[in-house]
Backbone as numpy.savetxt, mean C-alpha at the origin, in Angstrom:
# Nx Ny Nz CAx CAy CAz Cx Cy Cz
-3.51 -13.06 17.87 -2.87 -13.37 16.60 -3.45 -14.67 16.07
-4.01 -14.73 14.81 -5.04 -15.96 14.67 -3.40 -17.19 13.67
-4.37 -18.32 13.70 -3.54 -19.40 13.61 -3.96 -19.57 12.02
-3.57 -18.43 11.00 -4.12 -18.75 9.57 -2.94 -19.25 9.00
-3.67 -20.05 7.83 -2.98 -20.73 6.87 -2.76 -20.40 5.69
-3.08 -19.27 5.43 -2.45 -18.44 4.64 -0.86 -17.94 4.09
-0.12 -17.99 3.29 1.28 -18.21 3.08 1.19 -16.48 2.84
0.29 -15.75 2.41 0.17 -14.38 2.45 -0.63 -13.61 1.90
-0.69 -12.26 2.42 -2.02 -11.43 1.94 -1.47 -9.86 1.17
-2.77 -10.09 0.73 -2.97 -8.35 0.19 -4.24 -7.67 -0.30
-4.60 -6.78 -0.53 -6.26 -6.16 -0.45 -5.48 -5.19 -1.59
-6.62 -4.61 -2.67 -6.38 -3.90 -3.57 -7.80 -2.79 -3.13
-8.09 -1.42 -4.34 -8.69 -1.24 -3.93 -9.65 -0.53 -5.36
-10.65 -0.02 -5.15 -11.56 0.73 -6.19 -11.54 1.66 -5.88
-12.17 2.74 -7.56 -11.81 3.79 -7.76 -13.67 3.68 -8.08
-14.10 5.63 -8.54 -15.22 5.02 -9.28 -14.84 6.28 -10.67
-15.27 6.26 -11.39 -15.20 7.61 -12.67 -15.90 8.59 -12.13
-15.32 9.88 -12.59 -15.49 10.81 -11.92 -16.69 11.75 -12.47
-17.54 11.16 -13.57 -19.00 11.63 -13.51 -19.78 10.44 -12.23
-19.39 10.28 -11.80 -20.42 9.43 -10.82 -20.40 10.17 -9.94
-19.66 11.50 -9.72 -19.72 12.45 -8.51 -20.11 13.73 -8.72
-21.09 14.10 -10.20 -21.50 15.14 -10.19 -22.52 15.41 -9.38
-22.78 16.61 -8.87 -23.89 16.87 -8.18 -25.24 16.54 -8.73
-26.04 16.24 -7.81 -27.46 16.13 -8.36 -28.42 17.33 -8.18
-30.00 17.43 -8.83 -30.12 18.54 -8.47 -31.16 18.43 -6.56
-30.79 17.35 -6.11 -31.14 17.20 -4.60 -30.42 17.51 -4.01
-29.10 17.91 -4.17 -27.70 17.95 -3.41 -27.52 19.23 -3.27
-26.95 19.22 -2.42 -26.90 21.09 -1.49 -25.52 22.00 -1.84
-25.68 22.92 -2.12 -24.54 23.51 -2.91 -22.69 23.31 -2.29
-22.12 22.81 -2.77 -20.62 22.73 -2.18 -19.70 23.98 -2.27
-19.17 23.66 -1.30 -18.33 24.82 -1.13 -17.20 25.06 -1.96
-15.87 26.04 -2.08 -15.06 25.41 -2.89 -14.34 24.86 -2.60
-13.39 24.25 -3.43 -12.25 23.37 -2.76 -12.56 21.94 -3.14
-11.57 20.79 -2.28 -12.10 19.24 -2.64 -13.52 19.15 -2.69
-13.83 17.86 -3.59 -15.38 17.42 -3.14 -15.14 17.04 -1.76
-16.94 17.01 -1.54 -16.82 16.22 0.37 -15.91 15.17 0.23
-15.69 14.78 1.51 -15.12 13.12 1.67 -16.00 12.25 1.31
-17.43 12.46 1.84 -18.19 11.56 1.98 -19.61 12.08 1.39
-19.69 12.06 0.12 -20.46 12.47 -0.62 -21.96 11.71 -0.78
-23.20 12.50 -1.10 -24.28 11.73 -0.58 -24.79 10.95 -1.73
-25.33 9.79 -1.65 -25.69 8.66 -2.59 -24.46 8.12 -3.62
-24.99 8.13 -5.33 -23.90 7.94 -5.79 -23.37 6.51 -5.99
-24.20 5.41 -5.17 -23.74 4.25 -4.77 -24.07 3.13 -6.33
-24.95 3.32 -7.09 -25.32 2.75 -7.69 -23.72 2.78 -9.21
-23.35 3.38 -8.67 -22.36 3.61 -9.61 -21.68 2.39 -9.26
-21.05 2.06 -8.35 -20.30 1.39 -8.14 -20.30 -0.13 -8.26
-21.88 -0.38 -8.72 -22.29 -1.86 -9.57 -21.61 -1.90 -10.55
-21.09 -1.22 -11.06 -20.55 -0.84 -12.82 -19.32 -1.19 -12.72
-18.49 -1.16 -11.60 -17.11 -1.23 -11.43 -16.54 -2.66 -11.76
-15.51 -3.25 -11.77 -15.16 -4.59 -11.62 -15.54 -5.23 -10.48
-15.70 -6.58 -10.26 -15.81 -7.14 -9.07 -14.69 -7.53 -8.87
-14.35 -6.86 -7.33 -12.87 -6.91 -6.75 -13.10 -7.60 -5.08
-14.56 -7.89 -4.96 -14.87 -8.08 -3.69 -14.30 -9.45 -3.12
-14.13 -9.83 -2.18 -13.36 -10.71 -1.49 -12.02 -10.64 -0.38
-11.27 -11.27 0.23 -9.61 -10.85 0.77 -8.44 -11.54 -0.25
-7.61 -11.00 -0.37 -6.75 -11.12 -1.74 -5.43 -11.45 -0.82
-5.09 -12.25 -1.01 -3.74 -13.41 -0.63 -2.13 -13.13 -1.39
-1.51 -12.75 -1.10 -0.30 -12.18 -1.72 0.78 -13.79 -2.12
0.78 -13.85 -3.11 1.50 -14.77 -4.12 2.93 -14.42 -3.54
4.14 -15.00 -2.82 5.10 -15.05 -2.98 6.04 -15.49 -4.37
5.75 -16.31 -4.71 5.98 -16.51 -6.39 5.59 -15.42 -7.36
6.75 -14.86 -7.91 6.15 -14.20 -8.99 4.53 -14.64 -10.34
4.14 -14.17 -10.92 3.56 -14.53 -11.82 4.16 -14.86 -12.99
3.95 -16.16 -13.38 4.57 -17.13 -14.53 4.68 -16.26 -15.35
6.50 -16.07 -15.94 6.73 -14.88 -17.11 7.50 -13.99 -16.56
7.04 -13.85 -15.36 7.25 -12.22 -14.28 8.58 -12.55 -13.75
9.50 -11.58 -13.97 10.92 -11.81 -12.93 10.42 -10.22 -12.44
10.47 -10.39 -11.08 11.00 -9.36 -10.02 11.59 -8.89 -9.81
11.78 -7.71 -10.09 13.64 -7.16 -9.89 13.73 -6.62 -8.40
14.93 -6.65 -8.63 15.51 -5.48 -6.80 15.80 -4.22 -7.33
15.51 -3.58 -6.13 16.03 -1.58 -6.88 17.18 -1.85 -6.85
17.72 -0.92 -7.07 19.09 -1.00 -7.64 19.51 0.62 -6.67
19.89 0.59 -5.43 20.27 2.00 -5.02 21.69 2.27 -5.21
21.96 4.21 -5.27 22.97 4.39 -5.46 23.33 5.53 -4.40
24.49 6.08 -4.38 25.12 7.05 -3.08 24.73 6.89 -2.17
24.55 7.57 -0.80 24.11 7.66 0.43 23.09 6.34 0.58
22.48 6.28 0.02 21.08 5.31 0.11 21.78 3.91 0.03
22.71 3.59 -1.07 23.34 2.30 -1.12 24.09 2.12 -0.22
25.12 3.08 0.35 25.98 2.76 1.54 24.68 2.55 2.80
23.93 3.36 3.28 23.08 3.25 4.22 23.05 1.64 4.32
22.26 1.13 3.02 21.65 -0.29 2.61 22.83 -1.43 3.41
24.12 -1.15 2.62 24.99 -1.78 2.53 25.53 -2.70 4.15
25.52 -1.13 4.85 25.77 -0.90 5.99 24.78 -1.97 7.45
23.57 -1.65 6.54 22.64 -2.69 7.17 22.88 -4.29 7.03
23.19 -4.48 6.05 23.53 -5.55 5.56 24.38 -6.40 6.31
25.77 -5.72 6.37 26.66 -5.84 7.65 26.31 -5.94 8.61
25.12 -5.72 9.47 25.29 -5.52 10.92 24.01 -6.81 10.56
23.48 -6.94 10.10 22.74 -8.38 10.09 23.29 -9.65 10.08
24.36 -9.39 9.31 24.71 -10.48 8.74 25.77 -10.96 10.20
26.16 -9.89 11.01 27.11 -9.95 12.17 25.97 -10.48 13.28
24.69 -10.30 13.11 23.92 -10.16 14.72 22.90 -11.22 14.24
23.08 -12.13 13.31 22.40 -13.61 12.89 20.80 -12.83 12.36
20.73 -11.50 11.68 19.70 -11.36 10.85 19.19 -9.97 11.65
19.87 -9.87 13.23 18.75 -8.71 13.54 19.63 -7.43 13.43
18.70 -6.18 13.40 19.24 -5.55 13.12 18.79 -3.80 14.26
19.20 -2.91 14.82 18.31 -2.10 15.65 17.62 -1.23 14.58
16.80 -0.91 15.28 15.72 -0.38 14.85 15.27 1.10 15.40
15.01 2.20 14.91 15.03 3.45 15.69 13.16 3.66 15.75
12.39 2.48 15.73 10.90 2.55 16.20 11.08 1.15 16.71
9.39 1.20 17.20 9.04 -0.06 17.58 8.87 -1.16 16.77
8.77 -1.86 16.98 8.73 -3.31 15.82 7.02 -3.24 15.17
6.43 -2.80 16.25 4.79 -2.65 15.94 4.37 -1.52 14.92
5.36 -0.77 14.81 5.43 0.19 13.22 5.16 -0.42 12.37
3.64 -0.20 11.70 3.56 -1.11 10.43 4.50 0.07 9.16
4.69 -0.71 8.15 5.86 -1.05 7.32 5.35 0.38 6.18
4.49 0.76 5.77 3.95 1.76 5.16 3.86 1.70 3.72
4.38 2.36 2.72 4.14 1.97 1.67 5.82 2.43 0.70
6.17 1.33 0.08 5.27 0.18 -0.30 5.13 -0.80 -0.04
5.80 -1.09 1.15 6.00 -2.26 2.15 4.83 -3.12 2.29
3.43 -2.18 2.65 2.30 -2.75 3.24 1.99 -3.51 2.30
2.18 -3.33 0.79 1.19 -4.18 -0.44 2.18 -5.54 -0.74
3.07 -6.04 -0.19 4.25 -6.89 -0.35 3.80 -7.92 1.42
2.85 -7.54 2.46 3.00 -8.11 3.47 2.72 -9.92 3.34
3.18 -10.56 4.04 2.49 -11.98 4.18 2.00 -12.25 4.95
0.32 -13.24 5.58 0.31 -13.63 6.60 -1.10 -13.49 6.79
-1.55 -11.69 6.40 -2.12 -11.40 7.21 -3.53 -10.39 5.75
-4.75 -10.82 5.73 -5.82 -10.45 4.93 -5.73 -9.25 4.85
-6.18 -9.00 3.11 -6.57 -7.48 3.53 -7.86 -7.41 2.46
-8.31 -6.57 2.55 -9.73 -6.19 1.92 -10.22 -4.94 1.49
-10.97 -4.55 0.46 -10.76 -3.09 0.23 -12.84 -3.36 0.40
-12.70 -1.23 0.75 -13.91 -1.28 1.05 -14.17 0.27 -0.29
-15.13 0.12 -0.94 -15.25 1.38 -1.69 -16.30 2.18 -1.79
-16.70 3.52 -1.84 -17.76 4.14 -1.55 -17.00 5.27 -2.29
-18.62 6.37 -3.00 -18.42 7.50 -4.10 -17.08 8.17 -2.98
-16.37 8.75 -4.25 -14.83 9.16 -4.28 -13.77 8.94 -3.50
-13.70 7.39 -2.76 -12.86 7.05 -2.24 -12.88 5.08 -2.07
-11.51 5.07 -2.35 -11.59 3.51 -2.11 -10.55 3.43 -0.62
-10.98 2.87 0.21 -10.25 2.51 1.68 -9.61 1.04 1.49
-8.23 0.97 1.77 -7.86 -0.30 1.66 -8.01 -0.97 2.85
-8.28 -1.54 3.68 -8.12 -2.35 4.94 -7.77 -3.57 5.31
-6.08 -3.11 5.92 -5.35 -4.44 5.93 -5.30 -5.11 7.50
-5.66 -6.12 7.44 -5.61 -7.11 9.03 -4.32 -6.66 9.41
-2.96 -6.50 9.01 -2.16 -6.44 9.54 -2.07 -5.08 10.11
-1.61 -4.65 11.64 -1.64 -3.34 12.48 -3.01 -2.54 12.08
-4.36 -3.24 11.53 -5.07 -2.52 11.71 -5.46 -1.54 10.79
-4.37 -1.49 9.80 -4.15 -0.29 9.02 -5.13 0.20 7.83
-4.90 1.80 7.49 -6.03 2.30 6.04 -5.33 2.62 5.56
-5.39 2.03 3.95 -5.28 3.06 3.25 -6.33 3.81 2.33
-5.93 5.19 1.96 -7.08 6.02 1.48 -6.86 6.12 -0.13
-7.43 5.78 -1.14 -7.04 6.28 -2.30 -8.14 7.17 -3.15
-8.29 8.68 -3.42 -9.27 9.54 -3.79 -9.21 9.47 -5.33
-10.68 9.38 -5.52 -11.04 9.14 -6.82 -12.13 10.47 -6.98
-11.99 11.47 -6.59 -13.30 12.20 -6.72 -12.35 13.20 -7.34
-11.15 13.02 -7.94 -11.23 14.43 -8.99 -9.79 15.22 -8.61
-9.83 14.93 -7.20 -8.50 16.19 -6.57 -7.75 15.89 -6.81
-6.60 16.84 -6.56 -4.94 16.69 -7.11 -3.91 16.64 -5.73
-2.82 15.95 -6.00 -2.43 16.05 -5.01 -1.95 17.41 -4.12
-2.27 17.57 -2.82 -1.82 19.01 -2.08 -0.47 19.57 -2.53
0.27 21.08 -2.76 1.25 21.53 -3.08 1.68 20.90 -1.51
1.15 21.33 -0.07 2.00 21.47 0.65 1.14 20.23 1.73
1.39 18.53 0.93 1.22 17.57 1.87 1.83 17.42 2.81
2.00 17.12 4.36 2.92 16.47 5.35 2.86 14.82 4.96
4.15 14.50 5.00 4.59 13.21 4.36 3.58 12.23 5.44
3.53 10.98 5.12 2.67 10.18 5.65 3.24 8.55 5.74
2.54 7.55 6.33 2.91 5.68 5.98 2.74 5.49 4.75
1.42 6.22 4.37 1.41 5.96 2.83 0.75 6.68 2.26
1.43 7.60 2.48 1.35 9.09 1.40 -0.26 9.33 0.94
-0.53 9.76 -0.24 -1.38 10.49 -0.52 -1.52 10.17 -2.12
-2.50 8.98 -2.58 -2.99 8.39 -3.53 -4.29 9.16 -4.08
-4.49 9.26 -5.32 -4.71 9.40 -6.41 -5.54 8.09 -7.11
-6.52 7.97 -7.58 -6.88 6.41 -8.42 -7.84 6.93 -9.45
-7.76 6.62 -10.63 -8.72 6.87 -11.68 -8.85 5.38 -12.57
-9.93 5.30 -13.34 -9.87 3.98 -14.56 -9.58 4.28 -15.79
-8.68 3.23 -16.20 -8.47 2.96 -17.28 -9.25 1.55 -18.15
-10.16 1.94 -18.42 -10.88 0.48 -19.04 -11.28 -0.21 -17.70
-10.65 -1.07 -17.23 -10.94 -2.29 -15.60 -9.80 -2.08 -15.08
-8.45 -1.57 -15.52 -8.05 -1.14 -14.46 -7.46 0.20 -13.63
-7.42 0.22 -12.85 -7.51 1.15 -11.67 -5.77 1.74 -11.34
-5.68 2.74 -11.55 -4.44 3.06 -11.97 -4.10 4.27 -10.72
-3.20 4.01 -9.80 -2.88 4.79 -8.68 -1.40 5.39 -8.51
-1.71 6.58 -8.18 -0.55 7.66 -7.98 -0.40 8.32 -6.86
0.68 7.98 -6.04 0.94 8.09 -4.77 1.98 8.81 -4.58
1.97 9.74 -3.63 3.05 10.77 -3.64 3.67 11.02 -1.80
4.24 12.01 -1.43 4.70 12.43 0.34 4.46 10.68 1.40
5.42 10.19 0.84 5.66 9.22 1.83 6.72 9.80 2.47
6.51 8.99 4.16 7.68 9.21 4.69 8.73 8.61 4.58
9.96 8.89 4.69 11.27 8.64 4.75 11.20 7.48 5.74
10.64 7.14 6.69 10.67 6.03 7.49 10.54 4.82 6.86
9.87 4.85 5.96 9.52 3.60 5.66 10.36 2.99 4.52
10.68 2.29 4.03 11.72 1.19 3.53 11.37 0.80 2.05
12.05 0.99 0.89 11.94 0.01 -0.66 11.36 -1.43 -0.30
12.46 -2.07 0.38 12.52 -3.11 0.93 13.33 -3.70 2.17
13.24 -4.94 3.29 14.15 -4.68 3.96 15.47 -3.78 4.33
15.56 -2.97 4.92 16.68 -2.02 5.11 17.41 -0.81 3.96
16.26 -0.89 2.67 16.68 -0.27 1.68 16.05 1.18 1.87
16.43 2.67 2.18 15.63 3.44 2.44 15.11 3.87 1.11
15.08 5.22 1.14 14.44 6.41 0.15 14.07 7.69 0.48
14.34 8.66 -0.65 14.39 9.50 -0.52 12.77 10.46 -0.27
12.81 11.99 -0.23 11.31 12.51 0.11 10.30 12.32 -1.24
11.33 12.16 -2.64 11.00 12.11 -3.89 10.60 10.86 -4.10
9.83 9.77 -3.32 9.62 8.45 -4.17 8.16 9.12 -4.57
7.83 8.28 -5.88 6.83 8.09 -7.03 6.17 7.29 -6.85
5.32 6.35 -6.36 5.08 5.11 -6.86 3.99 5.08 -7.96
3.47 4.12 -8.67 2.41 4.36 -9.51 2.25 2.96 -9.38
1.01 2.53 -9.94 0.36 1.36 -9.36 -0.95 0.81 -10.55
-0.58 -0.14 -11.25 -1.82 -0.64 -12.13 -2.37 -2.42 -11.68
-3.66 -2.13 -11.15 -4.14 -2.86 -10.69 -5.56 -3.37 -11.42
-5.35 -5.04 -12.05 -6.07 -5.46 -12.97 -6.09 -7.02 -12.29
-7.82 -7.49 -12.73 -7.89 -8.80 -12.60 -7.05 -9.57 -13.98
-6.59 -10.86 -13.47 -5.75 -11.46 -14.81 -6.98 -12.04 -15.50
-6.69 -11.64 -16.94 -7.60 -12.47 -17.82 -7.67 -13.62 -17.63
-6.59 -14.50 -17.45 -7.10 -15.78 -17.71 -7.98 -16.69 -16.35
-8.35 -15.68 -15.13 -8.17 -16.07 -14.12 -8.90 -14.82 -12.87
-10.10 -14.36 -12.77 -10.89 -14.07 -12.60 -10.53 -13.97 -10.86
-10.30 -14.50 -10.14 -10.09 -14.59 -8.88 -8.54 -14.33 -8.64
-7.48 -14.08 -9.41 -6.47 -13.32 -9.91 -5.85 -11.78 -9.87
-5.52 -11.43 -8.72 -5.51 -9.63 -9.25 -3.60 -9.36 -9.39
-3.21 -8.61 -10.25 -2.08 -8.45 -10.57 -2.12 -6.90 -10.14
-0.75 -6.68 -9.72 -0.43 -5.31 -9.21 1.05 -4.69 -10.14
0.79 -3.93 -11.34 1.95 -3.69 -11.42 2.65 -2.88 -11.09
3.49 -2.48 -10.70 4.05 -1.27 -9.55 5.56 -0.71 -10.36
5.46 0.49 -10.61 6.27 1.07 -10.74 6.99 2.19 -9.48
8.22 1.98 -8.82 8.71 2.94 -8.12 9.88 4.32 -8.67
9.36 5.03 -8.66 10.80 5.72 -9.01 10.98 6.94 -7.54
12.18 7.30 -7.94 13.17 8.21 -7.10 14.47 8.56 -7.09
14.44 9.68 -7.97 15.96 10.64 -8.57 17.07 10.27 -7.55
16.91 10.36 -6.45 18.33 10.59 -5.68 18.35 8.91 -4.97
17.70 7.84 -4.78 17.85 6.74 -4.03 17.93 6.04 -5.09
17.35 5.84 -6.08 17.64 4.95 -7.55 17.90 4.98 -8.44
18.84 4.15 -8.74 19.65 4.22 -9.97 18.74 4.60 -11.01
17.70 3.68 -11.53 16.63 3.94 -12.51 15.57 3.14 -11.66
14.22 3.21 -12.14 12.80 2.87 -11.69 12.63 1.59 -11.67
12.22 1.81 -10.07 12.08 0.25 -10.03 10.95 -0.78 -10.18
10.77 -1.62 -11.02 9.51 -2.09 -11.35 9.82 -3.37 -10.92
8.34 -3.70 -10.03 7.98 -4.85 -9.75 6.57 -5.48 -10.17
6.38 -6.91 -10.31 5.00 -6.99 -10.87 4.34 -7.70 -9.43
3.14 -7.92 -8.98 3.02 -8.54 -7.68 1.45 -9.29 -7.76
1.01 -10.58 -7.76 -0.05 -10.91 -7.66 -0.70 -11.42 -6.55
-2.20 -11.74 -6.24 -2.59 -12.12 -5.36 -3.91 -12.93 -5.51
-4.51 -13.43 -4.25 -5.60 -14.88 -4.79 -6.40 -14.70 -4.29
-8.05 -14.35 -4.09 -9.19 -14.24 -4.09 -9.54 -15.23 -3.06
-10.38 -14.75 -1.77 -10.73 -15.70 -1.16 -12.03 -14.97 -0.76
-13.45 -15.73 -0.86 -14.46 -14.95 -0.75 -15.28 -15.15 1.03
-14.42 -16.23 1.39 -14.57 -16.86 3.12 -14.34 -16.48 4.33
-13.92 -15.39 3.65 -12.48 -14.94 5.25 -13.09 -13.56 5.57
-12.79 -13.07 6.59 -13.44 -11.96 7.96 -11.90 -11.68 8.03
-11.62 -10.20 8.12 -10.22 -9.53 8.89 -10.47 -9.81 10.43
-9.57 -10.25 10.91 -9.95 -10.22 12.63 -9.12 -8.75 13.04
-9.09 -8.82 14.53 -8.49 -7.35 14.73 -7.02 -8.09 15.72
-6.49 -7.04 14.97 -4.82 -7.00 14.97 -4.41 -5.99 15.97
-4.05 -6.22 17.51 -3.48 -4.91 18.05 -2.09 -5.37 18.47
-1.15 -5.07 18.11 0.01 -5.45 18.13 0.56 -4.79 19.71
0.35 -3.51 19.51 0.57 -3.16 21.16 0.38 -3.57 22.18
-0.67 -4.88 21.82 -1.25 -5.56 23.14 -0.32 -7.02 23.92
0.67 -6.90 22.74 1.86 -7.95 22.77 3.33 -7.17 22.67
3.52 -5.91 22.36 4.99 -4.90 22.36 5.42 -4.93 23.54
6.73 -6.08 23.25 7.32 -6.42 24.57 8.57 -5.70 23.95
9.01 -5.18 23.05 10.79 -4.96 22.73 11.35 -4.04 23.42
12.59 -4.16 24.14 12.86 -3.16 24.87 13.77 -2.05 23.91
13.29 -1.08 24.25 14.26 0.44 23.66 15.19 1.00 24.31
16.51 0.88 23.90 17.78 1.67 25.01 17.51 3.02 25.09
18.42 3.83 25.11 18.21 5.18 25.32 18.31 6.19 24.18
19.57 5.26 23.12 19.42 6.07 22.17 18.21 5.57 20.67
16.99 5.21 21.73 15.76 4.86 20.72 15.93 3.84 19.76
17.11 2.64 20.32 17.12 1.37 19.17 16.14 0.24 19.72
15.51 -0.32 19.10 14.86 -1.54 19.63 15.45 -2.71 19.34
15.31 -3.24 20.63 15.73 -4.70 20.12 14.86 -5.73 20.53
15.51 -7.09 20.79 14.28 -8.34 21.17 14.62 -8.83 22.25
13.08 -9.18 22.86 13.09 -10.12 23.72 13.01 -11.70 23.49
């Protein structure tokens, strides 16, 4: 676990336009269905894109202007919340847990983390997010496809990214139910998220995330947050294995707690 001075992180990621993935006439006939994953050449496209390169530092402070809201949950989901609330507030903050603590947080948890770098890596029809913290990817497809009728839910679902002008506009769908709004706030199989990701004009080393969440049955109405982060062109992800330190013990009926 490195000794950074970082107050917090986050990695965004690229998309490329989707004539940059027509076939050429060197390219060998495709089958039907998605394009490849990993489609051949193509690379020169991606000079054209914004420069997003660097590790991006997650702003605890909103951006000047920006109020943050909290979701606002209602039925089952708010009592759930509520409920948590209580047993924290009784056990000086902790609370059990039905995984390990080394469960990274998923989405949209992961783009909110502090602490810990993240960096995006991009290549024709896919941008990979890669966050220092647990190691983790995310995948966001830019080559055209739609999301699957019949996805298995995921940490962080199954993104979507196309451009709008410079910015990069993502649609994410089949998250799992495991993962959290925010501390102890769940959600339902129906969360939405959508995601517009732009350097700030005035401020070049600047990336703003604006995030829209929605979900019919866990929220009242859509929850929008705005989220920025800070450009650092110095920094290397180190490697994060959290398992190599998972000391929490698990009772029987699968709660974790601390050592």
């Amino acid at each position: 676990m490195s000794m950074r001075t970082w107050l917090a992180v986050i990695s965004l990621g690229l998309v490329m336009p989707a004539a940059a993935f027509a076939a050429s006439a060197a390219d060998p006939p495709l089958a039907a269905g998605p394009p490849a994953a990993n489609p051949r050449g193509h690379y020169a496209e991606l000079n054209k894109l914004p420069d997003w390169g660097g590790d991006w530092t997650f702003n605890f402070l909103p951006t000047p202007g920006v109020t943050r809201e909290t979701p606002q949950l209602k039925g089952k989901y708010l009592e759930s919340y509520q409920a948590w609330q209580r047993t924290a507030a009784a056990n000086h903050g902790e609370v059990p847990r039905n995984g390990s603590y080394c469960r990274p947080p998923g989405m949209p948890g992961i783009m909110m983390v502090g602490q810990y770098p993240i960096e995006f890596l991009f290549t024709p029809g896919r941008v990979t997010i890669h966050f220092e913290a647990w190691m983790q990817l995310r995948s966001i497809w830019t080559d055209g496809r739609k999301h699957p009728d019949d996805w298995d839910p995921t940490f962080y679902g199954h993104s979507l990214g196309h451009w709008e002008g410079s910015t990069l506009v993502v649609d994410t769908v089949g998250i799992k139910t495991v993962t959290e709004l925010r501390n102890g706030m769940p959600h339902s199989d129906q969360l939405h998220i959508i995601e517009h990701f732009h350097l700030d004009k005035s401020d070049p080393n600047t990336m703003i995330d604006d995030m829209l969440v929605e979900d019919p049955l866990a929220l009242v109405k859509p929850w929008h947050t705005v989220m920025s982060y800070k450009r650092a062109r110095d920094q290397d992800l180190l490697e994060f294995v959290c398992a190599e330190n998972d000391r929490n013990p698990v009772d029987a009926q699968g709660r974790t707690g601390l050592e």
